[in-house]
Biotite code that builds the C-alpha atoms (Angstrom):
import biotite.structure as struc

atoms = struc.array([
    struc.Atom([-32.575, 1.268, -28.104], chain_id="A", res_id=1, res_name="UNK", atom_name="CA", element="C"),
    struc.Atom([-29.216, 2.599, -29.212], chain_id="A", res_id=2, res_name="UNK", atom_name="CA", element="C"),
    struc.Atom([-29.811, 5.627, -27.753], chain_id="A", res_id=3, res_name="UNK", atom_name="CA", element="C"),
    struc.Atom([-30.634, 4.166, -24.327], chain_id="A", res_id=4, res_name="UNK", atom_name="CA", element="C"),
    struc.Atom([-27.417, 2.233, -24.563], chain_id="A", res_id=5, res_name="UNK", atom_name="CA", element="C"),
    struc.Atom([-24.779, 5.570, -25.682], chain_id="A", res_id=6, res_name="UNK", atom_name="CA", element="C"),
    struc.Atom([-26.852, 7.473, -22.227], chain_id="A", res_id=7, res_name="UNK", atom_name="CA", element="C"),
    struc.Atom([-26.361, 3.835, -20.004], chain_id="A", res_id=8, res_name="UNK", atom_name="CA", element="C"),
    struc.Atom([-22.628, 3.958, -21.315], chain_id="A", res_id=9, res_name="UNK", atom_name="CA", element="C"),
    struc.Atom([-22.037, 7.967, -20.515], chain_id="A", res_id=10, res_name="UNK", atom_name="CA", element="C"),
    struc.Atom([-23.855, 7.582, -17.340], chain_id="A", res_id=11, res_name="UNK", atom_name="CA", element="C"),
    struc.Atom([-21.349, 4.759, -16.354], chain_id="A", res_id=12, res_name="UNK", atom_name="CA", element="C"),
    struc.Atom([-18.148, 6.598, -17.130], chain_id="A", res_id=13, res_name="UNK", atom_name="CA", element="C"),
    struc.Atom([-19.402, 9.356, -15.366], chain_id="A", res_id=14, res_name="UNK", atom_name="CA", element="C"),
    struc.Atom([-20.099, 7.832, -12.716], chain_id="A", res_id=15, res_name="UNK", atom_name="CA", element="C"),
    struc.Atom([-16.647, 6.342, -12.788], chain_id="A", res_id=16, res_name="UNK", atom_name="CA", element="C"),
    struc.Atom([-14.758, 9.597, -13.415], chain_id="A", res_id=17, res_name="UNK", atom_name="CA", element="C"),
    struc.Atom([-17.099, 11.208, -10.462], chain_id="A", res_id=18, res_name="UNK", atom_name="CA", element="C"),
    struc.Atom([-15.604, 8.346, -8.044], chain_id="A", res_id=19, res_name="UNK", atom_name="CA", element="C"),
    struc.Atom([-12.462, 8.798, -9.291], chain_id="A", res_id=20, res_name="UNK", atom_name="CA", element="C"),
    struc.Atom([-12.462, 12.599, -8.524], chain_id="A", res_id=21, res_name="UNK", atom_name="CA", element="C"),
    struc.Atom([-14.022, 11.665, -5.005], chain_id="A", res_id=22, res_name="UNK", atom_name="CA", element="C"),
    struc.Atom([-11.413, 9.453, -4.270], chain_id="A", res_id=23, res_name="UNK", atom_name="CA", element="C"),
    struc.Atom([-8.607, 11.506, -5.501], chain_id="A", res_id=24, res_name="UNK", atom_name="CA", element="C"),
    struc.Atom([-9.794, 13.860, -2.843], chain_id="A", res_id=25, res_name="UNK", atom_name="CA", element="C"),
    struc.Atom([-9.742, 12.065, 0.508], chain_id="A", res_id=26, res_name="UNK", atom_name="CA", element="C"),
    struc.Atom([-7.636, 14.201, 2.205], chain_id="A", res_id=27, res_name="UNK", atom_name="CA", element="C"),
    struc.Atom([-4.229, 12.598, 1.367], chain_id="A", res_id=28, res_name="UNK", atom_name="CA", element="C"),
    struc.Atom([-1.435, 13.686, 3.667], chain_id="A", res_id=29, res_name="UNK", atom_name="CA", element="C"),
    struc.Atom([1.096, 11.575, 2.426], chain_id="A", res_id=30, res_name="UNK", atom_name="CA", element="C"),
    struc.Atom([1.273, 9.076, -0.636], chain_id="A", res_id=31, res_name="UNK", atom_name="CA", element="C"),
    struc.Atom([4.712, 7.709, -1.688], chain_id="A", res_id=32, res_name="UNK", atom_name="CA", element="C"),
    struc.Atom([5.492, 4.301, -3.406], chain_id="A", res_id=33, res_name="UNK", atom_name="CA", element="C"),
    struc.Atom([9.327, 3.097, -3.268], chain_id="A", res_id=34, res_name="UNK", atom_name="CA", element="C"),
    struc.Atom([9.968, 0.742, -6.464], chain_id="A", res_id=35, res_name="UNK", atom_name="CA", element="C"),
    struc.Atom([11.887, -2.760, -6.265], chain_id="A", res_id=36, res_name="UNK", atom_name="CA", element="C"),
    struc.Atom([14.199, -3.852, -8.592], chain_id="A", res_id=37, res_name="UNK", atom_name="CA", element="C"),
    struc.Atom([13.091, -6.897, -11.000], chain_id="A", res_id=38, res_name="UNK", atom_name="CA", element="C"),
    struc.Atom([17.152, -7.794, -11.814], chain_id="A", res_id=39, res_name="UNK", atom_name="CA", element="C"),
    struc.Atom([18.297, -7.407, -7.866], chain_id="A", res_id=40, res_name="UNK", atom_name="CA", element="C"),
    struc.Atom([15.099, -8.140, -5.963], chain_id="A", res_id=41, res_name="UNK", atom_name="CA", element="C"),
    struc.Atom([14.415, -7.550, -3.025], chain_id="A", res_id=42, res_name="UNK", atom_name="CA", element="C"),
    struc.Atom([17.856, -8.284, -0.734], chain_id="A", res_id=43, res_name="UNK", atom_name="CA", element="C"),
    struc.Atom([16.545, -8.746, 3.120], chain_id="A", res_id=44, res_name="UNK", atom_name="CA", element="C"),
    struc.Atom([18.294, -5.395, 4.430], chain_id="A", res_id=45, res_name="UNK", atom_name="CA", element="C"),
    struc.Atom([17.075, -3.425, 1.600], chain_id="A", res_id=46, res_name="UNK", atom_name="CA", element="C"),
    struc.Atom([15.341, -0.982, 3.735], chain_id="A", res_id=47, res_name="UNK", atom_name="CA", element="C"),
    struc.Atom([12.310, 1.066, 2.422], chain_id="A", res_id=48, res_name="UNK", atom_name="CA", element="C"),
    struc.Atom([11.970, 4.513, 4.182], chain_id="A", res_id=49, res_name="UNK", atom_name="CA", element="C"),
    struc.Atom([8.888, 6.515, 3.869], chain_id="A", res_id=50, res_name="UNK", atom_name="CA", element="C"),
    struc.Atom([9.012, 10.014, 5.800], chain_id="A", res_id=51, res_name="UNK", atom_name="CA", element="C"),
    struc.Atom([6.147, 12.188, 6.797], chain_id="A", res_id=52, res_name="UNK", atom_name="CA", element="C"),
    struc.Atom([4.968, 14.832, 9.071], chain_id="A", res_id=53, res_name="UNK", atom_name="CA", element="C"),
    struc.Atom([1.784, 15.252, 11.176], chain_id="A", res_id=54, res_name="UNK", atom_name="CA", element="C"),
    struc.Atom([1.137, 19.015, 12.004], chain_id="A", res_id=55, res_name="UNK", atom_name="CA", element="C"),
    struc.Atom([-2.957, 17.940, 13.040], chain_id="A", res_id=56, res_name="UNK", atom_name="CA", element="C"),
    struc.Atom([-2.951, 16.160, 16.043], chain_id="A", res_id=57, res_name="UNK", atom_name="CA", element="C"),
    struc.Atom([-6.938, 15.800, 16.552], chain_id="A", res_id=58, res_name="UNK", atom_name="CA", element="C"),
    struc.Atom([-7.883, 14.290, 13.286], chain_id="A", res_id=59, res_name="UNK", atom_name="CA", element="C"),
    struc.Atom([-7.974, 10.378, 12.944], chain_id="A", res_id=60, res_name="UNK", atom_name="CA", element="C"),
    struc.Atom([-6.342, 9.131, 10.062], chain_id="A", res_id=61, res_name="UNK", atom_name="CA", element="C"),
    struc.Atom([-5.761, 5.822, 7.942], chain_id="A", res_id=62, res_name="UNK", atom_name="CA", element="C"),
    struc.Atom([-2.528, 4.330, 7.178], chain_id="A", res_id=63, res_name="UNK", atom_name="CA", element="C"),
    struc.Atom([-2.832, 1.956, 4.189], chain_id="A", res_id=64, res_name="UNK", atom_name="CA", element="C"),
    struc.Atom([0.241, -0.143, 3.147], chain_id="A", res_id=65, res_name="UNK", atom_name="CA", element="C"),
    struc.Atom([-0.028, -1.369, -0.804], chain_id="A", res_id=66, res_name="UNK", atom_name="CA", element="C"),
    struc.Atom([1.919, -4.545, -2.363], chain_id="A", res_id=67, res_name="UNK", atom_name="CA", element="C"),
    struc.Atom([2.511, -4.451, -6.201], chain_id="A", res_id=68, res_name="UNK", atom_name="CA", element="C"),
    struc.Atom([3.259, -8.207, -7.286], chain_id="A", res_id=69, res_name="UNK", atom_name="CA", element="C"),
    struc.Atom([3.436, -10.595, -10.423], chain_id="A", res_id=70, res_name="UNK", atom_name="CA", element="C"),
    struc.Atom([3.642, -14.644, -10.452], chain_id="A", res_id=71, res_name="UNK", atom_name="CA", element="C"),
    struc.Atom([7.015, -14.366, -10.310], chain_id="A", res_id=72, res_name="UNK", atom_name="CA", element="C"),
    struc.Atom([6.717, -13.975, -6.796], chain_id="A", res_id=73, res_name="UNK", atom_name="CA", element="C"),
    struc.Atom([6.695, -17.566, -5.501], chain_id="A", res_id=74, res_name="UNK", atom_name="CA", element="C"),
    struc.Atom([5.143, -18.188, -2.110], chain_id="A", res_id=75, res_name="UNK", atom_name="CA", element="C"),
    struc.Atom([1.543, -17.169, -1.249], chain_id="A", res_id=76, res_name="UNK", atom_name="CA", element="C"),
    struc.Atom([2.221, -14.644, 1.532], chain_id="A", res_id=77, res_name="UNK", atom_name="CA", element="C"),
    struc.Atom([4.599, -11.966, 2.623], chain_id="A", res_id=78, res_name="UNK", atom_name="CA", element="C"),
    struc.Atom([5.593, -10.862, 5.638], chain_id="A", res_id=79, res_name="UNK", atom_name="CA", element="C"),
    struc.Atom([7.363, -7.444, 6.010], chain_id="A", res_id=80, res_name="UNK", atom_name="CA", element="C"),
    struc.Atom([7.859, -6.025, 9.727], chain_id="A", res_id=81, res_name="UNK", atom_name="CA", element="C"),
    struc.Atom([7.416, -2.151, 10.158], chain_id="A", res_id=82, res_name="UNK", atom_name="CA", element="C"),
    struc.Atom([9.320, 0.216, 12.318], chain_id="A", res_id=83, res_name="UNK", atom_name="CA", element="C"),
    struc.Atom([7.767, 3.249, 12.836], chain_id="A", res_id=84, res_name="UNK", atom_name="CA", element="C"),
    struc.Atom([9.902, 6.202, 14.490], chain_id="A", res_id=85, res_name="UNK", atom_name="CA", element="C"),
    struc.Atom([8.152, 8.773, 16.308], chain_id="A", res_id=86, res_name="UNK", atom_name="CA", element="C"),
    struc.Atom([9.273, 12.142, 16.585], chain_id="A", res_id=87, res_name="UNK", atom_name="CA", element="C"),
    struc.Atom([11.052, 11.594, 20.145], chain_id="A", res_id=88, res_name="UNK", atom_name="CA", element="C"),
    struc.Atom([12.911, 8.986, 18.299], chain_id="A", res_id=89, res_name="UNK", atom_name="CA", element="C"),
    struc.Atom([11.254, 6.319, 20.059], chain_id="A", res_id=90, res_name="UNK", atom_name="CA", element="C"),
    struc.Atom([10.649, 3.068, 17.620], chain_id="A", res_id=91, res_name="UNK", atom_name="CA", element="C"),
    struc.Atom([8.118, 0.063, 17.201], chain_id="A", res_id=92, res_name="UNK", atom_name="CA", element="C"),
    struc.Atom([8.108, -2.577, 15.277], chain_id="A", res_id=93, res_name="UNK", atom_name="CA", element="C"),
    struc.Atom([5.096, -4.519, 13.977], chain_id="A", res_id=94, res_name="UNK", atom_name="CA", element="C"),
    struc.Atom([4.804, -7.516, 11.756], chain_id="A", res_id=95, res_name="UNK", atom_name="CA", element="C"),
    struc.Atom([2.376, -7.083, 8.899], chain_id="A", res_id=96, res_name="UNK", atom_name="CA", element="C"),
    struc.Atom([1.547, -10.229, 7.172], chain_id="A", res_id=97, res_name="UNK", atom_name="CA", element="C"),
    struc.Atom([0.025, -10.112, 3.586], chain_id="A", res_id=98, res_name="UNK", atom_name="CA", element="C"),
    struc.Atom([-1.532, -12.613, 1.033], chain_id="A", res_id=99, res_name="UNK", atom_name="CA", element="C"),
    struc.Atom([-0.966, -12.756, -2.351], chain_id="A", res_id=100, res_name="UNK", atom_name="CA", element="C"),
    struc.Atom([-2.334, -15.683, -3.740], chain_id="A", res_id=101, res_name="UNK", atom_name="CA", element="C"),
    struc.Atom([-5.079, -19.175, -3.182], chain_id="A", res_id=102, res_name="UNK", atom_name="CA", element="C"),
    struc.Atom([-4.156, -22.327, -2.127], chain_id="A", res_id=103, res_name="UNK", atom_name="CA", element="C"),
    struc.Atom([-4.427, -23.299, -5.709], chain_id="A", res_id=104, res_name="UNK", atom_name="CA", element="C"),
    struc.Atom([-2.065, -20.335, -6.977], chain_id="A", res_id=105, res_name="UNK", atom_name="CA", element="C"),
    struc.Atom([-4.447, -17.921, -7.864], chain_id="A", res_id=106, res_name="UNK", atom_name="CA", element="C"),
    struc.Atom([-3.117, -14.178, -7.511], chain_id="A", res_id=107, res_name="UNK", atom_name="CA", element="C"),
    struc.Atom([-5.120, -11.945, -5.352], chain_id="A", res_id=108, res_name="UNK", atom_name="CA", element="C"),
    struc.Atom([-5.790, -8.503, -5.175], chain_id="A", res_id=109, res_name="UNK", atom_name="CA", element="C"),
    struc.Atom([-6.818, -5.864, -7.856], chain_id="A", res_id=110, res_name="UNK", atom_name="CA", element="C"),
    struc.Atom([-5.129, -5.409, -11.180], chain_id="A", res_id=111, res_name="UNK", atom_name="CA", element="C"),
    struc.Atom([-6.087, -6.502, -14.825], chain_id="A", res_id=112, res_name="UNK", atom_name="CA", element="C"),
    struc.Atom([-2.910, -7.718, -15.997], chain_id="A", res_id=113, res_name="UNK", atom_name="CA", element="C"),
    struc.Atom([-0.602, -9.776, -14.477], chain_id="A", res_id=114, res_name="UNK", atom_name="CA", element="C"),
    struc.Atom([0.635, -7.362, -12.087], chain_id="A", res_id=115, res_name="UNK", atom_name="CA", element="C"),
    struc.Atom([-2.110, -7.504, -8.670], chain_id="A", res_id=116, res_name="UNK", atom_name="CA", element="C"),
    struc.Atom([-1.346, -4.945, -5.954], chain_id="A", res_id=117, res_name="UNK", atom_name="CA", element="C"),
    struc.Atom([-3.151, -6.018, -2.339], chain_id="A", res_id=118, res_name="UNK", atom_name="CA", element="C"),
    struc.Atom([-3.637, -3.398, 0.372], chain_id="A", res_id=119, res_name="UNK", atom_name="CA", element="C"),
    struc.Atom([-3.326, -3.470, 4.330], chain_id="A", res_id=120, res_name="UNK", atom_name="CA", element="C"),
    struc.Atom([-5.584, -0.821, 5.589], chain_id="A", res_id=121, res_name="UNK", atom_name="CA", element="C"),
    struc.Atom([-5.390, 0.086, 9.736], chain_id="A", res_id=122, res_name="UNK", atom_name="CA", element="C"),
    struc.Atom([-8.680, -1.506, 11.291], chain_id="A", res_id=123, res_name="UNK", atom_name="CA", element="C"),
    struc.Atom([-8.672, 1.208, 13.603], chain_id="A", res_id=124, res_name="UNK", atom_name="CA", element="C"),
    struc.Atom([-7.640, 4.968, 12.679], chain_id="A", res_id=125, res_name="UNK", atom_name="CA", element="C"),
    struc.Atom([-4.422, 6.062, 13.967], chain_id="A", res_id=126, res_name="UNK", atom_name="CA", element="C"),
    struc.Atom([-4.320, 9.506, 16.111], chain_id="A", res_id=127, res_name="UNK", atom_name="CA", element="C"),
    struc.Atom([-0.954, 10.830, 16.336], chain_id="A", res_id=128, res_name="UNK", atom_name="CA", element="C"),
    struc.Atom([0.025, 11.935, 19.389], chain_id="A", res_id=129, res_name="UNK", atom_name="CA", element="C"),
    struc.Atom([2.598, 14.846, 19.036], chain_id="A", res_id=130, res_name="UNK", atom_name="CA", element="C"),
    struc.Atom([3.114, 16.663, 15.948], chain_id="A", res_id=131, res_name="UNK", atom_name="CA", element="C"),
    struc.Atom([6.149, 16.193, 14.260], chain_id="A", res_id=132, res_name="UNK", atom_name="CA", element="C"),
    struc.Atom([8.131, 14.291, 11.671], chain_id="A", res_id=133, res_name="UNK", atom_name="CA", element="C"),
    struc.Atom([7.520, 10.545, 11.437], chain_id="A", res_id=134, res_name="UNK", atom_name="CA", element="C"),
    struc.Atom([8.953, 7.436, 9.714], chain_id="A", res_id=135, res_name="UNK", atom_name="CA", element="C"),
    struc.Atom([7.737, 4.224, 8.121], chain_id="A", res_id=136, res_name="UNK", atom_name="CA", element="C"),
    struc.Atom([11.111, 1.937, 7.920], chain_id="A", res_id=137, res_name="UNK", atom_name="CA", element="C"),
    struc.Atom([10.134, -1.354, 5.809], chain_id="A", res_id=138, res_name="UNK", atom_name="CA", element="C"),
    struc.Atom([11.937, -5.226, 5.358], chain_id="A", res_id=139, res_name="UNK", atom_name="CA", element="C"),
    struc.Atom([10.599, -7.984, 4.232], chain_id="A", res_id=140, res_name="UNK", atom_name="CA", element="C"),
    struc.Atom([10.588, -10.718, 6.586], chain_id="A", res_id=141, res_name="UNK", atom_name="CA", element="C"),
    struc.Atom([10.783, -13.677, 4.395], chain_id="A", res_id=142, res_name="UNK", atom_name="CA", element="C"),
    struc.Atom([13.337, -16.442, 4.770], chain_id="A", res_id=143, res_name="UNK", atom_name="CA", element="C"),
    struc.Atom([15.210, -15.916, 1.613], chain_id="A", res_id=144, res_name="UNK", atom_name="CA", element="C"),
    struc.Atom([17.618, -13.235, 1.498], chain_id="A", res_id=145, res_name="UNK", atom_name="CA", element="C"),
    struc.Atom([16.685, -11.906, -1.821], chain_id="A", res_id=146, res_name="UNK", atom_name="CA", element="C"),
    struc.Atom([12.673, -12.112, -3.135], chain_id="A", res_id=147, res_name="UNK", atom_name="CA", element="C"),
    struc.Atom([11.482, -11.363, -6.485], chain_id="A", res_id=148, res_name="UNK", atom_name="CA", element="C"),
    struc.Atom([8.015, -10.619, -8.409], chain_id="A", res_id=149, res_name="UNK", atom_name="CA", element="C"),
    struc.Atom([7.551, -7.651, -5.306], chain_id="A", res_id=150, res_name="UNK", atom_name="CA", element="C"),
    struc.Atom([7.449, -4.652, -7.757], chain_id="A", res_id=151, res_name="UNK", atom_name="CA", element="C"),
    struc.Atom([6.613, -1.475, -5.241], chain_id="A", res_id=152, res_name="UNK", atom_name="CA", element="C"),
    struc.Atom([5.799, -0.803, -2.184], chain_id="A", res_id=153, res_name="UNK", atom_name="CA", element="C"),
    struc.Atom([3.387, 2.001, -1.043], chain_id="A", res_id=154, res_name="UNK", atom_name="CA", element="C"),
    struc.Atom([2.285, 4.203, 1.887], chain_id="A", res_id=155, res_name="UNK", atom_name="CA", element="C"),
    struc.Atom([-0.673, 6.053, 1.850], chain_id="A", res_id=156, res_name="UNK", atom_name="CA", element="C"),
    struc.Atom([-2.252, 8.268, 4.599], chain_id="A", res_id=157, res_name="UNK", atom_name="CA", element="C"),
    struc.Atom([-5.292, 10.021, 4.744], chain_id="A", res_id=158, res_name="UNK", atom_name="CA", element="C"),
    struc.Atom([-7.687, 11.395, 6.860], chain_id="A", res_id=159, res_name="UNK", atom_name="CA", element="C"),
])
């Protein structure tokens, strides 16, 4: 029986370490997380910039947006609107609204400690349509003019 167990327990890690290699290679093409000061918080013009270039026009890719949190962050949702600048300098803005905890307080998202993180993945796969450089420009849009218990802020893209 013992030895059934060590082989069930190697079999899981491997398994884990073989997702984690798969995942690691998805064809990242950009991957950048801007931290947020605990002390200051996060002041309403703060800005977060995240720039990247497209060179493959035909490929569809994902844009994923990740929220690192703690309870210190006091309402259950976040809103944060999006400009992204296109290489003719042309701009749009979105509104991206995320949740981050239950009616009764509970913090969602993944994470083992108290620090969750809670992802916004495109429904649909983006397909650039010039090549060029590109630019992610982030706020929060939250009443307050400072918010606190946001710790980072990520982009991720992949094809």
């Amino acid at each position: 029986m013992k030895k059934f167990v060590e082989f069930v327990i190697i079999a899981e890690i491997s398994a884990l370490f073989s997702f984690g290699f798969a995942a690691c290679n998805k064809g990242y093409v950009y991957d950048h997380y801007a931290d947020i000061s605990q002390d200051k918080g996060w002041e309403i013009h703060d800005t977060l910039v995240y720039d990247f270039e497209i060179s493959d026009i035909m490929s569809p890719y994902t844009i994923q947006i990740n929220i690192g949190y703690d309870n210190a962050y006091k309402y259950r949702n976040l809103f944060l609107f999006v400009d992204t600048r296109y290489p003719d300098s042309t701009t749009f803005r979105d509104t991206l609204q995320f949740m981050l905890s239950s009616p009764s307080g509970r913090l969602l998202g993944n994470g083992l400690s108290s620090v969750k993180e809670v992802r916004y993945v495109s429904a649909v796969p983006t397909v650039f349509k010039e090549a060029g450089n590109y630019s992610f420009r982030i706020i929060h849009g939250m009443r307050d003019e400072y918010i606190y218990g946001i710790d980072r802020v990520g982009v991720v893209i992949y094809k």
